[in-house]
C-alpha positions in Angstrom: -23.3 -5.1 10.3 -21.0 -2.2 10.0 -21.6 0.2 7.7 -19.3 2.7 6.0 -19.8 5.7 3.9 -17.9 6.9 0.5 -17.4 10.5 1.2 -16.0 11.2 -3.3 -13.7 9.1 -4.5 -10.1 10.3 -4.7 -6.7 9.4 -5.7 -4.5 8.1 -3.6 -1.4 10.1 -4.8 -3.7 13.2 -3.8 -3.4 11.8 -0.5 0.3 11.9 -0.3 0.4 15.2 -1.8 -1.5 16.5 0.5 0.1 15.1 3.3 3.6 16.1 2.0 2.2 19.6 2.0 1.2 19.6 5.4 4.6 18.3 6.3 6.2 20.9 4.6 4.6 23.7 6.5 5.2 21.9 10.0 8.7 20.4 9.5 11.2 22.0 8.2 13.4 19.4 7.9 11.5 17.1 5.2 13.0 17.6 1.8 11.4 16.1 -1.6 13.2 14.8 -4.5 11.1 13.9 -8.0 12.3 12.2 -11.1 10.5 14.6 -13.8 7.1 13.3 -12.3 5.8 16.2 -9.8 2.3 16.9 -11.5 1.9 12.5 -11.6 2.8 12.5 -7.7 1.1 15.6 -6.9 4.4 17.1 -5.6 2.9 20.7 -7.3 1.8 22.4 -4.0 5.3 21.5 -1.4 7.3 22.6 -4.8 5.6 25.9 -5.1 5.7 26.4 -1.8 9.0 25.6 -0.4 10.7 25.5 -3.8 14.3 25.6 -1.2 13.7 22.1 0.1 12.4 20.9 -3.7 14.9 18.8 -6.1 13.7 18.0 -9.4 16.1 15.0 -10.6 14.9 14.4 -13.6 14.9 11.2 -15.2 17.4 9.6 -12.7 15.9 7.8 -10.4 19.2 6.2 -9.5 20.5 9.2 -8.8 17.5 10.3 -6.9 17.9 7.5 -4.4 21.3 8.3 -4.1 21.0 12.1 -4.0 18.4 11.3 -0.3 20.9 9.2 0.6 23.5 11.6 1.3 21.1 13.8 2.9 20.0 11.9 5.8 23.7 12.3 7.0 23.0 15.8 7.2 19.9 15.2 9.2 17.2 16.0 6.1 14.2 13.8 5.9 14.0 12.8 2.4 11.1 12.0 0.3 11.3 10.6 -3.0 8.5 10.4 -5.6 8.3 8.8 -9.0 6.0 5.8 -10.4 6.4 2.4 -8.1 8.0 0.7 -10.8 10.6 3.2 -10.9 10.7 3.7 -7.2 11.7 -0.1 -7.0 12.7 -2.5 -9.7 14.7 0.5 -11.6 16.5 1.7 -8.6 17.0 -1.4 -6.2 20.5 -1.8 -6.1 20.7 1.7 -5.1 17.7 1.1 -2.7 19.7 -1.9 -1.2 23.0 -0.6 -1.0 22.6 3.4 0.0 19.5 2.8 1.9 18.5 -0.3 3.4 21.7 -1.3 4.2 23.4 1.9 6.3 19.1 2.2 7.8 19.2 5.7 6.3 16.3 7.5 6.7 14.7 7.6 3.8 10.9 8.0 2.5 10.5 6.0 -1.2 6.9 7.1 -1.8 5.5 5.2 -5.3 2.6 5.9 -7.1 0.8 4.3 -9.9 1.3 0.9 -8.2 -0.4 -2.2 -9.4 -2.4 -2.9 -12.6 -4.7 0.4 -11.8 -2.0 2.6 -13.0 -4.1 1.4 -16.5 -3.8 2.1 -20.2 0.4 2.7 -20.0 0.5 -1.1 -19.5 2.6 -3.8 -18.3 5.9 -1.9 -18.5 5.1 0.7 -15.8 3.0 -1.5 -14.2 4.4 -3.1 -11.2 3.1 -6.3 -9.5 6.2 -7.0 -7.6 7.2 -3.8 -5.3 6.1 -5.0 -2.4 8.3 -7.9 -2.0 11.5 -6.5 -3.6 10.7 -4.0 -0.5 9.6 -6.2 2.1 12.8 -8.8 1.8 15.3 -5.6 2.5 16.3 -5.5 6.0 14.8 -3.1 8.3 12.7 -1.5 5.6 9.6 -0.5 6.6 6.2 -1.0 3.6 3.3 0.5 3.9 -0.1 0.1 0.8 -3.0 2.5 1.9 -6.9 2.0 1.0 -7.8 5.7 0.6 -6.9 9.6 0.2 -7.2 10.0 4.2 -5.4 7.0 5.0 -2.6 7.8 2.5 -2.2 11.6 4.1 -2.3 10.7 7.4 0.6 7.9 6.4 2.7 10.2 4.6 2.8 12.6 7.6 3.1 9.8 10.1 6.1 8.2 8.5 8.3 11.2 8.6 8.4 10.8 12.3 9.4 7.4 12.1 13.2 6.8 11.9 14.8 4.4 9.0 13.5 3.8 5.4 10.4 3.5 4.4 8.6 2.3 1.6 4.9 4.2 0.7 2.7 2.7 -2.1 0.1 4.4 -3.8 -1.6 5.0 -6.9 -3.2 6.5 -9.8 -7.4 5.8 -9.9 -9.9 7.7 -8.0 -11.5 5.5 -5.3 -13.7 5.4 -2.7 -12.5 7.5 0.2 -14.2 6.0 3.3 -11.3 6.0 6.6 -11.4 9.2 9.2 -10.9 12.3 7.9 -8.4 13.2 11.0 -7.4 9.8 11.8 -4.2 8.8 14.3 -2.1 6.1 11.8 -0.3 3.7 13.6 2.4 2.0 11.4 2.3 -2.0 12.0 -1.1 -1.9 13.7 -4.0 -2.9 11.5 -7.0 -1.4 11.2 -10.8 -3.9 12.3 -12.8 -2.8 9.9 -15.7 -5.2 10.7 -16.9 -7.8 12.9 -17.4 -11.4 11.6 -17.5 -15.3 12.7 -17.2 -17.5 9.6 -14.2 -16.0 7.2 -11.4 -13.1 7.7 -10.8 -11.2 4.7 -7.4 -9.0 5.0 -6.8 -7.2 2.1 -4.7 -3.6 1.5 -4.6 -0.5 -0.4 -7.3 -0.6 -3.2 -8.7 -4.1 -2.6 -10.0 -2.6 1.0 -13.2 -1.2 -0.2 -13.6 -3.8 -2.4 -13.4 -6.5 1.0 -16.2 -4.0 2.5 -18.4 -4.7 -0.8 -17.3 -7.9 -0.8 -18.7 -8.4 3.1 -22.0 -6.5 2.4 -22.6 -9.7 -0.3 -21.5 -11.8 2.0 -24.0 -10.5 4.8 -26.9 -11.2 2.4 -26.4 -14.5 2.0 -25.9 -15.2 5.5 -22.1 -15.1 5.8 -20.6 -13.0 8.7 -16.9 -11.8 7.3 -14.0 -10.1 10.0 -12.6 -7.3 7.4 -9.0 -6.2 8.7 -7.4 -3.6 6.7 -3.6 -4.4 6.5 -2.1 -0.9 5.8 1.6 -1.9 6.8 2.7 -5.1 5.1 5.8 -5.0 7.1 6.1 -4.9 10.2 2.7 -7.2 9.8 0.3 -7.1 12.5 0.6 -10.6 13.2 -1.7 -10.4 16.6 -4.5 -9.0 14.9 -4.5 -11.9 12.2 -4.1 -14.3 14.6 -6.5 -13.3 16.5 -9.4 -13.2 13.8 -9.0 -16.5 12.4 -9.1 -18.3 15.7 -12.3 -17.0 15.7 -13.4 -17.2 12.0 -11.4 -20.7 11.4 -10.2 -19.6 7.7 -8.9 -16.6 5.8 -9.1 -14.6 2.5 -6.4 -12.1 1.5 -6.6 -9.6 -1.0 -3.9 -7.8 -2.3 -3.3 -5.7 -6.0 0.0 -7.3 -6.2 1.2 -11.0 -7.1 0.5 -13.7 -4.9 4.4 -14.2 -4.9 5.8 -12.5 -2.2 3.1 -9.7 -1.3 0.8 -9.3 1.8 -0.6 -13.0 1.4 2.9 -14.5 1.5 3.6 -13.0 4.9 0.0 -14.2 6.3 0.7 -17.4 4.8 4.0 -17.1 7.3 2.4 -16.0 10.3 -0.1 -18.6 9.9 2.1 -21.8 9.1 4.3 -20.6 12.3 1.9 -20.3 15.2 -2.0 -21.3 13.6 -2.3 -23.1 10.5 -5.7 -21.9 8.7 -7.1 -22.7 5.3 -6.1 -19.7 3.2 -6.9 -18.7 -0.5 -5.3 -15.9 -1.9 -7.1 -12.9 -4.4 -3.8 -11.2 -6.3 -2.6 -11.6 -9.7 -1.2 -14.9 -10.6 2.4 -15.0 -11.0 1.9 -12.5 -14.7 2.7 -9.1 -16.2 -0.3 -7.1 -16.7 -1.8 -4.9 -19.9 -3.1 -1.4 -21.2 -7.1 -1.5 -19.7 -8.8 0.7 -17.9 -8.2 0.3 -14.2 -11.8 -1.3 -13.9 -11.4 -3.7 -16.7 -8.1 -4.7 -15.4 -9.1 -5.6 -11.7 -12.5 -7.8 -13.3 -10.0 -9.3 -15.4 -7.3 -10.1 -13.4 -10.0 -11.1 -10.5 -9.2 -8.5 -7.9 -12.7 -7.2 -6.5 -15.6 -8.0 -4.6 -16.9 -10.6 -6.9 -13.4 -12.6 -6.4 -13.5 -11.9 -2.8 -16.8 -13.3 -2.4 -15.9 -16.2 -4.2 -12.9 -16.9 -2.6 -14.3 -17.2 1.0 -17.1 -19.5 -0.2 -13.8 -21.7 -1.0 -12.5 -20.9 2.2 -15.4 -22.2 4.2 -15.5 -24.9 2.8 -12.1 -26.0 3.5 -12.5 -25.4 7.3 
């Protein structure tokens, strides 16, 4: 069994502010736009730095959406920060209408997704992002696992052309991917080798698929872990490929079951190999003020609920 090593857990917004950084200094094109939330997305370092190609919005995420809009046309590669819930449910109509629908080229980067964001509670929460996003036309979503997965992603995405949707978030987690790795968006990531279930899971519940596999492995269950860092385009081949082998699947996601990552498997699956599925996300509910930890045992979204969702899977092989 594969092994892999926690090198310090870090935030994953550190991740995309260091890879916005390192964009800044290479292409002078990329622009960033914040709605009074630099320090939050860790924005700090491109603002000092290129303080010329740095728009602080304020509260007006509307307007912010709007505002990188307009400078696509003049060939600027905008990338907006704010929290996820902001990023989205505040600002779709402008998302929709500006963005999505003229393909404008545009970076939404979101942090503090998902119940992790913690004690500020349900209403900055967001359990929903990813399929507001994923049902826009052409609109490309991505959820990374760690701090090198998350730079590499922000840096790969601004040579990517059309909009683009980056989630994130707040909690300092296990950082375990290549420091210097080559992110490919819509190609997912075999994490381990296994016969009897697949677990898929993104962003945050990655790790917690690796624990979840190592439990497994002691009790004589051999798990395929696939890391799913681009919900759309899905890499449908990979998926397909895995449970023809493994005959059943898990997915784990930090996100309602309702139209996130397990959704879209659920798709793939039904249309070209029907396998027995079960699904770790939240169940169709807001979340609450907790600590990030207390929230995931709660809500069942870790390796304990990973576990016990294969065991279930098996058994409906």
């Amino acid at each position: 069994m594969k092994t892999y090593e926690n090198t310090g857990n870090k935030d994953t917004r550190s991740g995309f502010g260091a890879g916005l950084e390192a964009l800044g200094k290479t292409n002078e094109n990329v622009v960033a736009l914040c709605a009074d939330l630099t320090g939050s997305l860790k924005m700090d370092a491109f603002k000092a730095n290129h303080p010329e190609r740095f728009f602080q919005v304020g509260i007006a995420e509307a307007n912010m959406i709007g505002l990188a809009a307009g400078m696509t046309i003049g060939g600027k590669i905008p990338f907006t920060g704010t929290f996820a819930n902001f990023s989205t449910g505040r600002v779709y109509d402008q998302i929709r209408q500006s963005v999505a629908y003229s393909g404008k080229n545009v970076k939404i980067c979101a942090s503090h997704a998902g119940l992790t964001l913690g004690e500020d509670g349900a209403t900055h929460q967001i359990l929903e992002d990813i399929g507001l996003m994923k049902m826009l036309p052409g609109m490309t979503v991505i959820n990374t696992c760690d701090y090198n997965q998350t730079k590499a992603a922000t840096i790969a995405i601004a040579a990517h052309k059309g909009p683009v949707y980056l989630r994130f978030g707040r909690p300092k987690v296990a950082n375990f991917t290549p420091e210097n790795q080559d992110f490919q968006i819509g190609k997912a990531v075999h994490l381990q080798e296994g016969n009897d279930v697949t677990i898929v899971a993104t962003g945050h519940l990655v790790w917690e698929a690796l624990e979840a596999a190592k439990t497994l492995h002691a009790e004589g269950i051999s798990a395929d872990v696939i890391n799913i860092h681009t919900i759309k385009p899905l890499d449908e081949e990979a998926i397909i490929a895995s449970v023809k082998k493994t005959g059943c699947i898990v997915t784990a996601e930090e996100h309602n079951f309702l139209g996130g990552l397990g959704e879209s498997v659920a798709r793939t699956l039904a249309t070209s190999h029907p396998t027995p599925q079960e699904f770790v996300a939240t169940q169709d509910t807001f979340g609450e003020s907790g600590t990030p930890a207390q929230l995931m045992e709660k809500y069942g979204l870790n390796a304990a609920a990973i576990v016990k969702a294969s065991k279930k899977a098996i058994t409906r092989k």
